[in-house]
C-alpha positions as CSV (number, residue, x, y, z in Angstrom):
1,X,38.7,20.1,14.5
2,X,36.0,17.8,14.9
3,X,35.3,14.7,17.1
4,X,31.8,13.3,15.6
5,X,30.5,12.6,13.0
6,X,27.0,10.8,12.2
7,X,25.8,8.7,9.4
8,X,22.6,8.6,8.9
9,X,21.3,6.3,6.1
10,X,18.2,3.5,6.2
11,X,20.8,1.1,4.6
12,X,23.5,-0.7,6.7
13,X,25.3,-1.2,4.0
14,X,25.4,2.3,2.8
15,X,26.6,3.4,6.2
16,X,29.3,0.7,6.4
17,X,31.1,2.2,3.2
18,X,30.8,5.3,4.2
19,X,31.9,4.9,8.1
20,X,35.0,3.1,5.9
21,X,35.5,6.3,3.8
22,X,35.4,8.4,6.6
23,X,37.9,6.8,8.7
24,X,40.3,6.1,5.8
25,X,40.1,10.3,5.1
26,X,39.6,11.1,9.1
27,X,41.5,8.2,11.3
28,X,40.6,7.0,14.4
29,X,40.5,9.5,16.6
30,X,36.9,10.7,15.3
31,X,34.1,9.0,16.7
32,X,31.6,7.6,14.3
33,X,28.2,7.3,15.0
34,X,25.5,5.5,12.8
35,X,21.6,6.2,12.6
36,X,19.6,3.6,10.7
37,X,16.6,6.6,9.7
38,X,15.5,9.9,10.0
39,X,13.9,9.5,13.0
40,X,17.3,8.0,14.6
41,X,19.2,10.7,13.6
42,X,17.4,12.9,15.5
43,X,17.2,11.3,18.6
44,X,21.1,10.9,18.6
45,X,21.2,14.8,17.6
46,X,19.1,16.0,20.4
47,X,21.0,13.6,22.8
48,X,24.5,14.2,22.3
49,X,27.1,16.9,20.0
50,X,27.9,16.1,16.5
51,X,30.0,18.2,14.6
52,X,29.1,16.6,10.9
53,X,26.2,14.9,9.4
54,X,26.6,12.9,6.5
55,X,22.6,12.8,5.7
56,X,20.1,10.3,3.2
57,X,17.7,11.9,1.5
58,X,14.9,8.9,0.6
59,X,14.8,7.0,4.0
60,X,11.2,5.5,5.0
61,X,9.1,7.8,7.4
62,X,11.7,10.3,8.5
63,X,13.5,11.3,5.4
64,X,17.0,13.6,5.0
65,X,14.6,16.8,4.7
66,X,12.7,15.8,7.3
67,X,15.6,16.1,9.4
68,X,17.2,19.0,8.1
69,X,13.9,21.5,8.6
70,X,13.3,19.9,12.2
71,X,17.3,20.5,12.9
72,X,16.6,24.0,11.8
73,X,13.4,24.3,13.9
74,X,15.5,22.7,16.9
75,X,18.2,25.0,16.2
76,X,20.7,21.7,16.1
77,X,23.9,22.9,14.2
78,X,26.2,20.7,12.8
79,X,27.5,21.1,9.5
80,X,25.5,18.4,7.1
81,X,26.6,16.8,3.9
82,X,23.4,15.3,1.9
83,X,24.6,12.1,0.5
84,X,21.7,11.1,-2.0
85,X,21.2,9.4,-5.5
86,X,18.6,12.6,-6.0
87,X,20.5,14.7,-7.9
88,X,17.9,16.7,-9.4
89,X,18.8,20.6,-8.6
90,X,15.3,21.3,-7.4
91,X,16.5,18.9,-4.6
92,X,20.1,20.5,-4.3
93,X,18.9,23.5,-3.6
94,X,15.7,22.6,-0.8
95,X,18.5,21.0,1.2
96,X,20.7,23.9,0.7
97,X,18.0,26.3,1.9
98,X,17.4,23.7,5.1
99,X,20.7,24.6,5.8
100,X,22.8,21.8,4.3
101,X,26.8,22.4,4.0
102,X,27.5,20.3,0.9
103,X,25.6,17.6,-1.6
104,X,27.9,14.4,-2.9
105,X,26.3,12.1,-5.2
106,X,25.4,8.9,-4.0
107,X,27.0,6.0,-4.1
108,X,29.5,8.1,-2.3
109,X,33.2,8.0,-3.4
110,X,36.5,8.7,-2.2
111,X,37.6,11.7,-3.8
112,X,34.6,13.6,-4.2
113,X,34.2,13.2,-0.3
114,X,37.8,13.6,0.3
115,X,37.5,17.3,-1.7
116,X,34.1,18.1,0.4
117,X,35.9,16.9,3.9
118,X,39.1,19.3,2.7
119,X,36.6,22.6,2.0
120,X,34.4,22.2,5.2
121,X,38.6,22.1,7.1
122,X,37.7,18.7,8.6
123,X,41.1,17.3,6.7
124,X,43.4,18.7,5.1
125,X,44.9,18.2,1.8
């Protein structure tokens, strides 16, 4: 079971749809924390636990693979779903050696993050 999960994309309105998604698939019981960049993110991972990371890839300065190789170098491990528009497989498979769990094409929808949410166990059904 989890009880955190962080969103971490340079657009607030990016993060309000997905906060939405997640608590429509997750309920209220799991807290929902937001990081406006990179180097947000990683301040809020070294600073408290988070169980799942819904990541950006493109965000200004600190980008999503910025994050992922210092998580890795940090030994930070929550599981991390890349949320990006970059769906090029040379960049599906750099996050996946950085460690990330799952990749769900952005502009995020329900069912495709409904089916990644059911085959991390984080919901079921």
């Amino acid at each position: 079971m989890i009880s955190s999960i962080l969103v971490v994309d340079d657009s607030k309105s990016s993060r309000k749809v997905n906060v939405a998604l997640i608590r429509e698939l997750v309920g209220s019981e799991v807290t929902c924390l937001e990081a406006t960049g990179g180097e947000h993110a990683l301040q809020i991972l070294t600073s408290q636990h988070v169980d799942l990371v819904l990541l950006d890839l493109t965000m200004p300065g600190v980008s999503g693979f910025d994050v992922l190789a210092e998580m890795r170098r940090q030994n930070l491990n929550p599981r991390v779903i890349v949320v990006s528009a970059d769906i090029q497989r040379l960049a599906k498979e750099r996050v996946a050696a950085l460690g990330a769990t799952g990749f769900i094409d952005k502009p995020i929808r329900m069912e495709p993050l409904r089916a990644m949410l059911s085959h991390l166990g984080v919901i079921h059904g």
